[in-house]
C-alpha positions as CSV (number, residue, x, y, z in Angstrom):
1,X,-90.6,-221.5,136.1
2,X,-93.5,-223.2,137.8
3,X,-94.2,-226.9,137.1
4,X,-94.0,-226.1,133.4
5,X,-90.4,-224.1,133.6
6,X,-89.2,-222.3,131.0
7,X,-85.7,-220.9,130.7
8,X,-84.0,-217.5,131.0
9,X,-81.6,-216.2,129.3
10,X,-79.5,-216.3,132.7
11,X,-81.8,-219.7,134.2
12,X,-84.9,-220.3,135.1
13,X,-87.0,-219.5,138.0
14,X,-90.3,-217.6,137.7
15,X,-94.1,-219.1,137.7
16,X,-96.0,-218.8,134.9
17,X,-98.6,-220.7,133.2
18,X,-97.4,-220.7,130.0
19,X,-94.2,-221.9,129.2
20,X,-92.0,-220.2,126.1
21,X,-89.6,-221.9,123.8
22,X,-86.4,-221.0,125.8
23,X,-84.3,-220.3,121.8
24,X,-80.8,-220.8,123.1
25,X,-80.8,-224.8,124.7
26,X,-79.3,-226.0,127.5
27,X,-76.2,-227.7,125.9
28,X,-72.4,-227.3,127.4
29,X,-71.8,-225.2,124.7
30,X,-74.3,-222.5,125.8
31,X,-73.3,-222.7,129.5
32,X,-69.9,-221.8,128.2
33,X,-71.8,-218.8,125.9
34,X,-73.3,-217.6,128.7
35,X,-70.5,-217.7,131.4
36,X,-68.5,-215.1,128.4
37,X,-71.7,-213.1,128.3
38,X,-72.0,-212.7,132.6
39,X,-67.7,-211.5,132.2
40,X,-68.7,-209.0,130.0
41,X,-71.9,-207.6,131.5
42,X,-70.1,-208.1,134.7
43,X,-69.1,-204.5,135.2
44,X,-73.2,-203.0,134.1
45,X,-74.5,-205.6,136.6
46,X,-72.6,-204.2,139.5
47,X,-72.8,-200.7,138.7
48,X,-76.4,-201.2,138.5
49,X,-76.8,-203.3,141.5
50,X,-74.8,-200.4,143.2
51,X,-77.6,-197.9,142.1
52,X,-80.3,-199.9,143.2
53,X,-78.9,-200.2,147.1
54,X,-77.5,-204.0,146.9
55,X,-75.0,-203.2,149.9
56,X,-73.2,-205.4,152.1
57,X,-74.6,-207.5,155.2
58,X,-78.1,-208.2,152.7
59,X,-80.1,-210.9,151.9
60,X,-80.6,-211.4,148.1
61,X,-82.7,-213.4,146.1
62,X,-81.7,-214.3,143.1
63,X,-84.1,-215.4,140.3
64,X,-83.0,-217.3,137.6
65,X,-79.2,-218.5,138.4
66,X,-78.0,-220.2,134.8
67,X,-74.2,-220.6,135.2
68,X,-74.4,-219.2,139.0
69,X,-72.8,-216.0,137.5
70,X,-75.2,-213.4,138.6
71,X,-75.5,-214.8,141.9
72,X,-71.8,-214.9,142.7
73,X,-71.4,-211.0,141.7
74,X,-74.3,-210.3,144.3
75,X,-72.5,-212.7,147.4
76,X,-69.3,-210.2,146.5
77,X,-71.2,-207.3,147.1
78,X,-72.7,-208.1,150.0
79,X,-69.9,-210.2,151.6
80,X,-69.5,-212.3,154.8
81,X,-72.1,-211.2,156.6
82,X,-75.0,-211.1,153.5
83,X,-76.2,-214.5,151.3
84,X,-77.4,-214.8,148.5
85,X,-79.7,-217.3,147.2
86,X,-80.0,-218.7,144.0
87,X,-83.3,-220.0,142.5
88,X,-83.3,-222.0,139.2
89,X,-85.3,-224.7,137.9
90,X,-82.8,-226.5,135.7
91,X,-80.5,-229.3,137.6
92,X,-77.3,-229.6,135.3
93,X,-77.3,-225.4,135.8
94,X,-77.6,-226.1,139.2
95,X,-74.7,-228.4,139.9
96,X,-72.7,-226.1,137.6
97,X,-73.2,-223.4,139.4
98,X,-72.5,-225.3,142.7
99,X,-68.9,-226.2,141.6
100,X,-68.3,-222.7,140.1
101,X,-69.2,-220.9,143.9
102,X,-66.9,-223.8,145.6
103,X,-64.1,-222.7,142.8
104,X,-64.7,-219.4,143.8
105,X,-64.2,-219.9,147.5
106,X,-67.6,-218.5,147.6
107,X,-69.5,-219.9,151.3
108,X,-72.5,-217.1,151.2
109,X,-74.1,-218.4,148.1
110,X,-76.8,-221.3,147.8
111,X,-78.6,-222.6,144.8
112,X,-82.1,-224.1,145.0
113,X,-83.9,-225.9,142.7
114,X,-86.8,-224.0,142.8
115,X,-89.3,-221.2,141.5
116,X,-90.6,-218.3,143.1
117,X,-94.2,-219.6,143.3
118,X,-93.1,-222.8,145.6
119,X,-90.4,-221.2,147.3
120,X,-91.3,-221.9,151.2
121,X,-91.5,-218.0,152.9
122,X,-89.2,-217.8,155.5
123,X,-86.7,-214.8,156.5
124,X,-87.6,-212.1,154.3
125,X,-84.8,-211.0,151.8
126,X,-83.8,-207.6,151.3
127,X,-83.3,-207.7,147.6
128,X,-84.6,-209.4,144.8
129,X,-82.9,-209.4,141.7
130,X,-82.7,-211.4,138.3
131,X,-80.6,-211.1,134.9
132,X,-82.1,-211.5,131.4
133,X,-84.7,-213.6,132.7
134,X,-87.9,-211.6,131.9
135,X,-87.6,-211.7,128.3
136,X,-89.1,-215.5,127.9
137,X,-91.5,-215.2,130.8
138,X,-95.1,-215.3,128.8
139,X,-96.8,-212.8,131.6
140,X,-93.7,-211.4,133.4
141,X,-95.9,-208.9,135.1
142,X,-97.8,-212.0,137.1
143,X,-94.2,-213.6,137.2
144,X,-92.7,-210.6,139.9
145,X,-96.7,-210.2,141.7
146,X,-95.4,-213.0,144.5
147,X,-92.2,-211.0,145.2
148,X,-93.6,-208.9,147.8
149,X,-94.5,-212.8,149.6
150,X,-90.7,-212.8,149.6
151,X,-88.8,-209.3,150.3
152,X,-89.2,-207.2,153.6
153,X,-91.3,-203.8,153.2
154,X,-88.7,-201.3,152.3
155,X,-87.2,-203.5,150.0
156,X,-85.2,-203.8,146.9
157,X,-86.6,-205.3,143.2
158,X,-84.0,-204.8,140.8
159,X,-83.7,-206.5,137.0
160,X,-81.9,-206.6,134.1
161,X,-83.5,-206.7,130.5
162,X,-82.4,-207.1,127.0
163,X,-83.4,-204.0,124.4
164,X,-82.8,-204.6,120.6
165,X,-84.1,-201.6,119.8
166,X,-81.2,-199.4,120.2
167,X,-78.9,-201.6,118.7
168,X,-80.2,-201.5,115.3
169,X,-79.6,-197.7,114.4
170,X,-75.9,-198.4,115.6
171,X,-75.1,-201.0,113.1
172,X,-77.3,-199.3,110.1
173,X,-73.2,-199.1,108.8
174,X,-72.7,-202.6,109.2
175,X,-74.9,-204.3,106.5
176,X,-74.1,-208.3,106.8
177,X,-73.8,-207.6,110.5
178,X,-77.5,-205.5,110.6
179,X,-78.6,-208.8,108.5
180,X,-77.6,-211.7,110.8
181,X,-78.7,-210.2,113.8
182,X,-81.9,-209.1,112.0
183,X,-82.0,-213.1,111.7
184,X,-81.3,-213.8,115.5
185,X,-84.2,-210.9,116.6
186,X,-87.0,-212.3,114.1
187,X,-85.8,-216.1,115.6
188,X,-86.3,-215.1,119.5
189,X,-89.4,-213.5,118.8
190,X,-90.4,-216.4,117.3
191,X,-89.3,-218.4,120.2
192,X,-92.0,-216.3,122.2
193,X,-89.2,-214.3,123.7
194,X,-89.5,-210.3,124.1
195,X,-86.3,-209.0,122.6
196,X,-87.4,-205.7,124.3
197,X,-88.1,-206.7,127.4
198,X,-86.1,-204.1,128.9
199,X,-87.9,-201.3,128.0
200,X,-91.2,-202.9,128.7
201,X,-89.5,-203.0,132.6
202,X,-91.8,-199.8,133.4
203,X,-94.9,-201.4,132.9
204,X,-93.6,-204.6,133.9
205,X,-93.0,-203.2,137.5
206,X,-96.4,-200.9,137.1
207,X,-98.8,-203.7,136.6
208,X,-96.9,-206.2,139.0
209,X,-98.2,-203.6,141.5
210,X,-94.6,-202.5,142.4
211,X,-94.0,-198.8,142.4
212,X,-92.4,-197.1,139.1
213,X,-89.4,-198.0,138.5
214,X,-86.0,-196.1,138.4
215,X,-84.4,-197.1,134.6
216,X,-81.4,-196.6,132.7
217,X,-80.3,-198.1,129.6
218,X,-76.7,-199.2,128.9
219,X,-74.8,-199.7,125.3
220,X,-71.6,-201.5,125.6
221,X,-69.3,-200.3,122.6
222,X,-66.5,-202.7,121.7
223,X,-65.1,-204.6,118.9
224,X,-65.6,-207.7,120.8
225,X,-68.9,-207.2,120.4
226,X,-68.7,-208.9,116.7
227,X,-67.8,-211.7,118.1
228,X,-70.8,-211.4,121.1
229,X,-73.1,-211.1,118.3
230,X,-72.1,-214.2,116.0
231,X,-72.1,-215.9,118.9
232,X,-75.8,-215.3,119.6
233,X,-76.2,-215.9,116.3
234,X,-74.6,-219.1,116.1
235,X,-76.5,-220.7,119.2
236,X,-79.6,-219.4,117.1
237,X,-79.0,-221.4,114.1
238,X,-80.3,-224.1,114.4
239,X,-83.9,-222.7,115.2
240,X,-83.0,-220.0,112.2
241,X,-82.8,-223.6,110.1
242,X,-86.1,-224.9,112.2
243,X,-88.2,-222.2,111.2
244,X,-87.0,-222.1,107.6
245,X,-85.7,-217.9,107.3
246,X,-83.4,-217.4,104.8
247,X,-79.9,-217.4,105.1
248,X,-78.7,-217.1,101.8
249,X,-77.9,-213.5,102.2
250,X,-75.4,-213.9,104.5
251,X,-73.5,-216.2,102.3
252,X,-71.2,-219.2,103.6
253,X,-71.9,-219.6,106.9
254,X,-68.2,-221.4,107.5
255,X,-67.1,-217.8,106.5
256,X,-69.8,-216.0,108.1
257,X,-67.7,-214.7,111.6
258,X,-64.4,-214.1,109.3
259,X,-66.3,-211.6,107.0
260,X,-68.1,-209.6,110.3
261,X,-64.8,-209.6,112.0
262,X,-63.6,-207.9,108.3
263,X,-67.0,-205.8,107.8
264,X,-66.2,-204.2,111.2
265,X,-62.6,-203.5,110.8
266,X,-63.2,-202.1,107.7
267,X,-65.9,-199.7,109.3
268,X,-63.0,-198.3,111.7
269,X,-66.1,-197.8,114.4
270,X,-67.0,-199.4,117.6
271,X,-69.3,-201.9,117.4
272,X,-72.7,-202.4,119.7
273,X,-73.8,-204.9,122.3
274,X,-77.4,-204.7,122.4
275,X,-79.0,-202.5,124.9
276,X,-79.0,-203.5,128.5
277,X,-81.8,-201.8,130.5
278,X,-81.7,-202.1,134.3
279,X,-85.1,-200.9,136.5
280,X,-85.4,-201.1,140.3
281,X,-87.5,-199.9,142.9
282,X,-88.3,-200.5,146.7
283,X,-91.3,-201.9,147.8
């Protein structure tokens, strides 16, 4: 993101002058987090990229590749005769993302180390799409202003965003669940992320000078989800510890994920991924 980059929850790869505190690292251990995260918002993604016209034979740029995950859905979807390619600012997600394509036996992917703002403008794309991304971008309005440099008239702008606020309500039930997660929320905002980025999409679009956007808002309900969530949690902790909030209400953290898993089955009730809110438009 610009010469001072800061990190997506996906990657990096949007200009802005201000770089947040990206809250979740850039260790193995999160690439692996976030490779488990793309499998399960796998299914959403598509569906939404589906919605918003990604179609076979296009040109997509990608913003933000991480793990490569996002970027290998869209070459599937627009096959052989489409590419995709893949901006992000971090190296080591780079050459991940490299070997995970070849695995994949994926040739219509690239991945630049780049940003949007120094991007050379070439053959206009037909799509421009990005993943959880957003959400740590200090001005993301400004951030999606040079996509029009980028994507033919007529065009395609379709993201992804995170939205906390539905989630809560859901888990009222859940009390040392509601509490940990209340922990990982007050820890990203901290960060200078916006854990409701997704809803804030409308305006995000409106004062980027895009036209309004088309939004919908999707709650995963599984009892995988417990483990999702202590897994945010987790890669949060030591920036819970950082910042000094209290964890003594949640007990002994070696015990922590055994007593959710128990809270939950206990509750006999499916259990919340936080809100996924997807906005597109053409341009």
């Amino acid at each position: 993101m610009c010469s001072n980059a800061t990190r997506g929850g996906e990657g990096r790869a949007i200009s802005t002058d201000t770089p947040a505190r990206y809250a979740f690292g850039n260790t193995d251990a999160e690439h692996e987090r976030l490779v488990r995260q793309s499998a399960v918002l796998a299914p959403l993604t598509e569906r939404f990229f589906q919605d918003a016209g990604i179609a076979p034979g296009q040109r997509v740029l990608e913003f933000g590749s991480g793990a490569g995950d996002v970027a290998m859905l869209a070459a599937r979807m627009v096959g052989p005769s489409g590419e995709v390619v893949g901006i992000e600012r971090d190296a080591r997600s780079i050459e991940l993302a490299k070997k995970r394509a070849t695995r994949a036996g994926l040739t219509n992917v690239q991945f630049l180390r780049a940003d949007v703002s120094d991007l050379p403008r070439g053959k206009p794309f037909d799509a421009a799409v990005g993943r959880l991304i957003l959400q740590f971008v200090p001005d993301p309005a400004a951030a999606l202003r040079p996509i029009r440099t980028h994507v033919r008239a007529g065009g395609i702008v379709a993201f992804q965003e995170i939205s906390w606020s539905p989630f809560f309500p859901l888990i009222e039930h859940l009390p040392l669940l509601a509490a940990t997660m209340q922990l990982s929320r007050e820890t990203l905002r901290r960060s200078g992320a916006n854990t409701d980025m997704g809803l804030d999409l409308y305006h995000v679009f409106r004062n980027a000078g895009l036209p309004t956007p088309t939004m919908l808002v999707e709650i995963i309900l599984d009892p995988g989800a417990v483990q999702w969530n202590f897994d945010v949690f987790k890669s949060l902790l030591p920036l819970i510890e950082r910042d000094g909030l209290p964890l003594h209400a949640l007990g002994d953290l070696d015990t922590l994920a055994e007593r959710l898993h128990a809270e939950a089955q206990a509750s006999d009730r499916p259990i919340p991924f936080q809100g996924l809110v997807g906005a597109w438009c053409h341009i």
